[in-house]
C-alpha positions as CSV (number, residue, x, y, z in Angstrom):
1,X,62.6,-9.6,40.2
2,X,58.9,-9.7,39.6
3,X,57.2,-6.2,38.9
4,X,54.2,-6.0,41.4
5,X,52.0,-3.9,39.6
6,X,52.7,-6.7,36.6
7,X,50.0,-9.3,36.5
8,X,51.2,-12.9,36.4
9,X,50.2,-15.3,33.9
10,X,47.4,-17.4,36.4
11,X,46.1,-13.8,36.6
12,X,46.1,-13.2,32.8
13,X,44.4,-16.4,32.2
14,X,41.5,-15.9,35.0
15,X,40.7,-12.2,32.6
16,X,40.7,-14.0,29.8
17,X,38.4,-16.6,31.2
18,X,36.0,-13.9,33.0
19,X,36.2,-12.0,29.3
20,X,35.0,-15.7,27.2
21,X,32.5,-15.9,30.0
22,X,31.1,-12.1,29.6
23,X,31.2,-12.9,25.6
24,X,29.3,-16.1,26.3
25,X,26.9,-14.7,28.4
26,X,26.3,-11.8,26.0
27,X,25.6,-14.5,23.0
28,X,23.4,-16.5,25.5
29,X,21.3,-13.0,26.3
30,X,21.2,-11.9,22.8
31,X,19.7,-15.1,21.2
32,X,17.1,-14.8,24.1
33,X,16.3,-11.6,23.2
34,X,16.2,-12.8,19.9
35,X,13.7,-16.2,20.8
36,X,11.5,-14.2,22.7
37,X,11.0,-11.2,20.4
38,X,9.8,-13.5,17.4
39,X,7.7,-15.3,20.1
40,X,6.3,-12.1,21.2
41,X,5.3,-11.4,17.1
42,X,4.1,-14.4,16.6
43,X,1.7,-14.0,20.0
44,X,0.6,-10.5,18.6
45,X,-0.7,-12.1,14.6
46,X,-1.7,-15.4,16.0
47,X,-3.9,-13.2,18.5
48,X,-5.4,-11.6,15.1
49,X,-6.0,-14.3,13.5
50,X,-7.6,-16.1,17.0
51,X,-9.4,-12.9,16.6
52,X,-10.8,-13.4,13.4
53,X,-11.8,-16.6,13.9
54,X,-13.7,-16.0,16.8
55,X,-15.5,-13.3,14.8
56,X,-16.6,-15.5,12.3
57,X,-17.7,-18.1,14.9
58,X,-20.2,-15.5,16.8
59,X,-21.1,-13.5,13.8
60,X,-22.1,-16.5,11.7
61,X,-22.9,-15.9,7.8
62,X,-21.9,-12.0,8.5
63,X,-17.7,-12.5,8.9
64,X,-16.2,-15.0,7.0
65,X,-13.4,-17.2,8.2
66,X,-10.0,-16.9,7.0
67,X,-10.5,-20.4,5.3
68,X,-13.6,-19.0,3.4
69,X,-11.7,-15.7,2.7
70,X,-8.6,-18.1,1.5
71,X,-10.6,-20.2,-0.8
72,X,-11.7,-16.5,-2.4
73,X,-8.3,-15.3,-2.7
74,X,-7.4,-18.5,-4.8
75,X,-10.3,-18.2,-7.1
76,X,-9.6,-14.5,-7.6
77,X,-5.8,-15.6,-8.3
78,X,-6.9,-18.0,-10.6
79,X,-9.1,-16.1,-12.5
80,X,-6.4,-14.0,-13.0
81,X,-8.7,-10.5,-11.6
82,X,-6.8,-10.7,-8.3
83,X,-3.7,-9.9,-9.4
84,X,-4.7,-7.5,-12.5
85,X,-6.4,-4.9,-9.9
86,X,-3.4,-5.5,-7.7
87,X,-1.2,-4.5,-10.5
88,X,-3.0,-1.3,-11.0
89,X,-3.2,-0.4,-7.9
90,X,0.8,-0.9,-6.7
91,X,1.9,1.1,-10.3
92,X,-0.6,4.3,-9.0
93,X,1.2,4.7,-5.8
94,X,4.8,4.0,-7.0
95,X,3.9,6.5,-9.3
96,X,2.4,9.2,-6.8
97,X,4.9,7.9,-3.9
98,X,7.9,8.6,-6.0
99,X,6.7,12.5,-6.8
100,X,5.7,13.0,-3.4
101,X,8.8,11.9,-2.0
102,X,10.9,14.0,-4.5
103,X,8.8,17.2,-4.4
104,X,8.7,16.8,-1.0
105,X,11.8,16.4,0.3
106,X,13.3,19.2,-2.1
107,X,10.4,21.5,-0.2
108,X,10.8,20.2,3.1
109,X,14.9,20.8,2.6
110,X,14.4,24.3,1.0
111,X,11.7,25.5,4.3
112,X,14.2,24.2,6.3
113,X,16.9,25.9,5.4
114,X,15.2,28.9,4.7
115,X,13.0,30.9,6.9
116,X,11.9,33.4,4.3
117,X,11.0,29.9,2.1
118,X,8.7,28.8,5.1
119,X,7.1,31.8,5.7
120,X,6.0,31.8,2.0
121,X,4.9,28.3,1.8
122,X,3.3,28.0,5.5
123,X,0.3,29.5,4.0
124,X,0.2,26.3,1.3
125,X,1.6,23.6,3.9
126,X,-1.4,24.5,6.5
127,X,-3.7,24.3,4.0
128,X,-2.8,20.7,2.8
129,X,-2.4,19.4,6.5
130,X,-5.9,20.6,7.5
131,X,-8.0,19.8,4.2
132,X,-10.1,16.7,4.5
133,X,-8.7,14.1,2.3
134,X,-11.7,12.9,0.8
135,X,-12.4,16.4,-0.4
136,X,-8.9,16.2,-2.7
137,X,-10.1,13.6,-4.4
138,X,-14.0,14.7,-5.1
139,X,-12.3,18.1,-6.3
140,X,-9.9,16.2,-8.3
141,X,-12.6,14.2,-10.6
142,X,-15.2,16.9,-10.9
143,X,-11.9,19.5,-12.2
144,X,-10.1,16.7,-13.8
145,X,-12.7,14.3,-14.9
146,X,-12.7,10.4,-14.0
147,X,-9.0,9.6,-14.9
148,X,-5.8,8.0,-13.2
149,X,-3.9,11.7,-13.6
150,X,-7.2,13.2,-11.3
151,X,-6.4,10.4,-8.7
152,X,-2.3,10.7,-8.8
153,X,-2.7,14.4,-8.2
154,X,-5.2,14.2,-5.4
155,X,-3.1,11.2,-3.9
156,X,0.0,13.9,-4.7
157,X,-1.4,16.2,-2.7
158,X,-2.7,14.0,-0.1
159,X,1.3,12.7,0.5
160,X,3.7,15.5,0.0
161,X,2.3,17.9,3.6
162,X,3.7,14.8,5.7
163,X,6.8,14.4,4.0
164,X,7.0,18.4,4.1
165,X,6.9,18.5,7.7
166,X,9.0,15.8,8.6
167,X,12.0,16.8,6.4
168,X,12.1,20.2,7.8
169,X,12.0,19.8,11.3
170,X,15.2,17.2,10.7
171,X,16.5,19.8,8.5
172,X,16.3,22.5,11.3
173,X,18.0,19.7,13.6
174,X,21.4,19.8,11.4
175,X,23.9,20.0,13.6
176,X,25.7,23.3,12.3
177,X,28.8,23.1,13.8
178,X,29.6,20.0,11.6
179,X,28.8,21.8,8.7
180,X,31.0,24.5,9.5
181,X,33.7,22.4,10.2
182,X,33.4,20.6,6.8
183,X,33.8,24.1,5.1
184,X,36.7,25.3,7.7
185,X,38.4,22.1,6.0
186,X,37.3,23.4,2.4
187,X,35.5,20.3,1.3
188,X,33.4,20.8,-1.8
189,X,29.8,21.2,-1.7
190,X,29.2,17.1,-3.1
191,X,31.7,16.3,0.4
192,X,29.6,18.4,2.6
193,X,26.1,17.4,1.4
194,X,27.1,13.9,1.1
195,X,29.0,13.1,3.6
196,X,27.6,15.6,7.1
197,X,24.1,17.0,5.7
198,X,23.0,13.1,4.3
199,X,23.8,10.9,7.5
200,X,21.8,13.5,9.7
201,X,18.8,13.6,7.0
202,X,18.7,10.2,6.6
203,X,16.5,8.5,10.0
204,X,13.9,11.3,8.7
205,X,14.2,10.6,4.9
206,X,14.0,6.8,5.7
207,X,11.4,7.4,8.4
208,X,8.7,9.8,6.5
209,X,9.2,7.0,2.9
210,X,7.8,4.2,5.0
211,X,4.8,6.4,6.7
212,X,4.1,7.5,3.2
213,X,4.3,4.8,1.8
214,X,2.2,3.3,4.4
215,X,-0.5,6.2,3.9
216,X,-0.2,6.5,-0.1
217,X,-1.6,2.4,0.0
218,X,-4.3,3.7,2.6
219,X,-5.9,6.7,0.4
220,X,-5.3,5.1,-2.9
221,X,-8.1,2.6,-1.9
222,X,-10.2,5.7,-1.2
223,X,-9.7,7.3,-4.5
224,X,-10.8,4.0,-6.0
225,X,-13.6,3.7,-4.6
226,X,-14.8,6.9,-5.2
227,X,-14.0,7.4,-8.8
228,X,-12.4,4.3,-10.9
229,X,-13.5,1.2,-13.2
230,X,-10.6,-1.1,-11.6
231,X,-8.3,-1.3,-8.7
232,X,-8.6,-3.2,-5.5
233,X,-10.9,-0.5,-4.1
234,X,-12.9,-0.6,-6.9
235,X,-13.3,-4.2,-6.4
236,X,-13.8,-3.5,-2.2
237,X,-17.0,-1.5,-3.9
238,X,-18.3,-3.5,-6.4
239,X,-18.5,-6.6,-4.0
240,X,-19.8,-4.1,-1.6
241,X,-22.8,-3.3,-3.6
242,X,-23.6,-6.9,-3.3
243,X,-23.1,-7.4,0.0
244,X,-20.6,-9.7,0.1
245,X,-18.2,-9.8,3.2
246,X,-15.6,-12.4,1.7
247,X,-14.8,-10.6,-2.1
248,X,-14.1,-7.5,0.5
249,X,-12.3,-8.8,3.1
250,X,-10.0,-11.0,0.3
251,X,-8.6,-7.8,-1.6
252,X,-8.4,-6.2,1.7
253,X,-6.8,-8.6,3.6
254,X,-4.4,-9.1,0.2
255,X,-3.3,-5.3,0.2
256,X,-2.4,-5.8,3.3
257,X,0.0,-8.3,3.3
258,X,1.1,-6.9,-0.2
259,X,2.0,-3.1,2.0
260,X,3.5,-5.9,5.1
261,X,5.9,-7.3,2.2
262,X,6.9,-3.8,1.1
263,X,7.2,-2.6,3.7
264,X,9.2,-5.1,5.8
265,X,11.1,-6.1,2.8
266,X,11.9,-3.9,0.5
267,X,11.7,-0.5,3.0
268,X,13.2,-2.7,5.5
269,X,16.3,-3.0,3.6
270,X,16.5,0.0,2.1
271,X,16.4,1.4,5.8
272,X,19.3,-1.6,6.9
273,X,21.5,-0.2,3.9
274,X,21.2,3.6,5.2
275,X,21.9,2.8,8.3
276,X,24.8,0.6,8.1
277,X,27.6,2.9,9.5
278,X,25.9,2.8,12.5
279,X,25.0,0.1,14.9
280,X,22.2,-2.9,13.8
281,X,19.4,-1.4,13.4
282,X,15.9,-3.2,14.1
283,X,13.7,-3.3,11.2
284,X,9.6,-3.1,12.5
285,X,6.5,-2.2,10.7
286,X,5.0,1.2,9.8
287,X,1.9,2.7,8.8
């Protein structure tokens, strides 16, 4: 005798057609997510460039085209000054974004953690946040001379309040029950940090690298220009001094496909690799 509450095997068969269905439908809705995204970022640059172009077309000999910017790059590149002042430019921010980061997440970790910590370092953090940049860097060559340590420092400095701030607050946002339960089960201190403190640090780690990273590219330009011999904003000067739109818009526009390759790229995949216990996580631009 047939249990009722037993489905039959036509019944079976329909849920497994409703559930290849659903899963279809699901695939269907995901690449068109997928079509229209990369048609929605490919509307928002070609709208740039559009934008650009138009530019040039009103404002005549003042805005160069990209075609006229393009032919620049190439003779830079060839010349080999393009990708010389490039080079000195990426190796002084790895160098000050790699300090900052470390100095800053140990500080931003320890004023977490510790309120008597943050109450004697508020003083210094406030300070940083509110000082105007430029002023780090003219205080930096007229105590330190002219040199790449003078820039590195101010650039340092410039960084590290950012990557304070943001550490801490996700420090304060530990969840402390899960930390006490780690300890209840008497894991060592590597378990603990590595495997309950790290996961919940990470989306602000991750987060505050790229924005600095972003920022360090921004103000080492700055620095530059207001106190070296070479370096793409040294060159963003000297072709200023002459006037000449293209030579400023071709390191400029460079950098800033350079930071869009870093960033996308290799912060992008550091980010994917972080995150890979949880769900796929969408990779977008910063800074």
């Amino acid at each position: 005798m047939t249990n009722p509450d037993t489905p039959t095997d036509d019944g079976a068969f329909q849920q497994e057609q409703d559930a290849a269905g659903r899963a279809q439908g699901r695939a269907r809705q995901q690449r068109l997510d997928a079509g229209v995204s990369i048609a929605l970022r490919l509307l928002s640059y070609g709208s740039l460039l559009l934008l650009w172009i138009v530019g040039a077309q009103s404002l005549g000999a003042i805005l160069p085209g990209p075609l006229e910017t393009w032919t620049f790059i190439v003779r830079e590149f060839e010349r080999g000054t393009l990708l010389f002042h490039l080079g000195i430019t990426a190796q002084r921010v790895i160098i000050a974004f790699i300090i900052a980061m470390i100095s800053g997440v140990a500080l931003g970790a320890a004023m977490g953690l510790s309120t008597r910590t943050d109450d004697l370092l508020q003083g210094w953090l406030i300070t940083s946040l509110t000082i105007p940049r430029i002023l780090l860097f003219v205080m930096a060559y007229l105590l330190l001379g002219l040199s790449d340590r003078a820039l590195i420092i101010a650039l340092v400095i410039t960084v590290v309040p950012t990557i304070i701030v943001t550490v801490r607050e996700g420090t304060r946002a530990l969840d402390g029950s899960l930390i006490e339960m780690a300890k209840a089960f008497r894991r060592d201190r590597y378990a603990v940090w590595s495997k309950v403190v790290y996961p919940q640090l990470t989306p602000y780690v991750i987060g505050t690298a790229r924005g600095s990273l972003a920022l360090s590219w921004k103000m080492v330009v700055l620095g530059e220009l207001l106190g070296r011999t070479s370096g793409v904003g040294y060159q963003i000067s000297f072709y200023f001094q002459f006037f000449n739109m293209r030579g400023i818009l071709a390191y400029g526009v460079t950098m800033m496909v350079l930071l869009a390759i870093i960033d996308l790229g290799l912060m992008g995949a550091l980010q994917r690799r972080a995150f890979r216990w949880r769900s796929p996580v969408r990779v977008g631009s910063v800074g």
